[in-house]
C-alpha positions as CSV (number, residue, x, y, z in Angstrom):
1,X,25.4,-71.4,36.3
2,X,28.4,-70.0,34.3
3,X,31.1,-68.1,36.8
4,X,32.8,-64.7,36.1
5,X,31.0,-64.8,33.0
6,X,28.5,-61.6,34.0
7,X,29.0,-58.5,33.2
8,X,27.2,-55.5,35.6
9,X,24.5,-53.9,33.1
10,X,25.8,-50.4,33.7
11,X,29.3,-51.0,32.5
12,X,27.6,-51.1,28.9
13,X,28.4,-48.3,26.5
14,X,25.6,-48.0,23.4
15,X,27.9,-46.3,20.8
16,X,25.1,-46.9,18.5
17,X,23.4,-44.5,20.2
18,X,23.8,-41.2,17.7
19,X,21.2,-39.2,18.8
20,X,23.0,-38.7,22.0
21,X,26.1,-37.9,20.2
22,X,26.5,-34.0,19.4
23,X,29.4,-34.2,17.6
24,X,30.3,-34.7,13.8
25,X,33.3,-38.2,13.9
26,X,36.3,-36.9,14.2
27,X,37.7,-37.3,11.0
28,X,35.9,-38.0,7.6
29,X,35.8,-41.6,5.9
30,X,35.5,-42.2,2.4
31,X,34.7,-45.0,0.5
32,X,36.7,-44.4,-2.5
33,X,39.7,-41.6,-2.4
34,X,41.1,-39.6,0.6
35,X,41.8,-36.4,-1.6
36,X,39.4,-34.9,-4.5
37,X,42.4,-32.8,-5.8
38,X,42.8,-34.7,-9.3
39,X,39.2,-35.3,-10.5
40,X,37.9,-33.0,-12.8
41,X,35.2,-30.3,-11.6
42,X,31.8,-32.6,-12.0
43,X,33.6,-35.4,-10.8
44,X,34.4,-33.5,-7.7
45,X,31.4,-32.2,-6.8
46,X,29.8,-35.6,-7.5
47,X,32.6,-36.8,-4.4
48,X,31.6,-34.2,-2.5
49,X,27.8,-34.8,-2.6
50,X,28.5,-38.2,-1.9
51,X,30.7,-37.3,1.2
52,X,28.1,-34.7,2.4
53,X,25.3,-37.4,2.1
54,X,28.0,-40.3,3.9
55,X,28.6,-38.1,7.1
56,X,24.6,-37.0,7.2
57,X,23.4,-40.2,7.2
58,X,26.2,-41.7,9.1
59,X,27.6,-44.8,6.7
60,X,30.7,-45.9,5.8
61,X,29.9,-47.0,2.4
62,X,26.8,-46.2,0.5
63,X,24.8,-48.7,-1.8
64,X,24.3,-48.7,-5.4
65,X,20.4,-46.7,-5.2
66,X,22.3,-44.2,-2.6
67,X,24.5,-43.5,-5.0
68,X,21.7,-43.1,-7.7
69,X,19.9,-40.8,-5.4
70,X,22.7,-38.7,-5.0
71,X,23.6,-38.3,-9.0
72,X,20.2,-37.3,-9.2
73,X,19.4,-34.8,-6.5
74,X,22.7,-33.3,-8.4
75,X,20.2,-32.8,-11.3
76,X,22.0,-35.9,-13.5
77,X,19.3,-37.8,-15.4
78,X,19.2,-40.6,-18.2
């Protein structure tokens, strides 16, 4: 039997919890620039949709196929 080693149960905090979370974090993150104020019109509306879909769905970074899906609800197509 280990001693000091337990923890009580109740100290634990879930902060993967979101759905008890109300609020929106704090401050954005964003996988490739902090400012969209040199790219070019489509290019920022492409960051933006890519932000917006980031802080909705609550990731960091986005995959290749999230990325895809985003270009293409923006109407893009081969």
């Amino acid at each position: 039997m280990s001693q000091g080693l337990e923890t009580p149960v109740d100290s634990f905090v879930e902060r993967r919890d979101y759905a008890s979370q109300d609020s929106v974090p704090a401050r954005e993150r964003r996988q490739f620039v902090n400012s969209h104020d040199e790219l070019s019109p489509p290019a920022a509306e492409l960051a933006k949709a890519i932000d917006e879909y980031k802080l909705f769905h609550r990731r960091r970074f986005i995959t290749y196929e999230e990325m895809l899906s985003v270009i293409t609800s923006l109407g893009y197509h081969k």
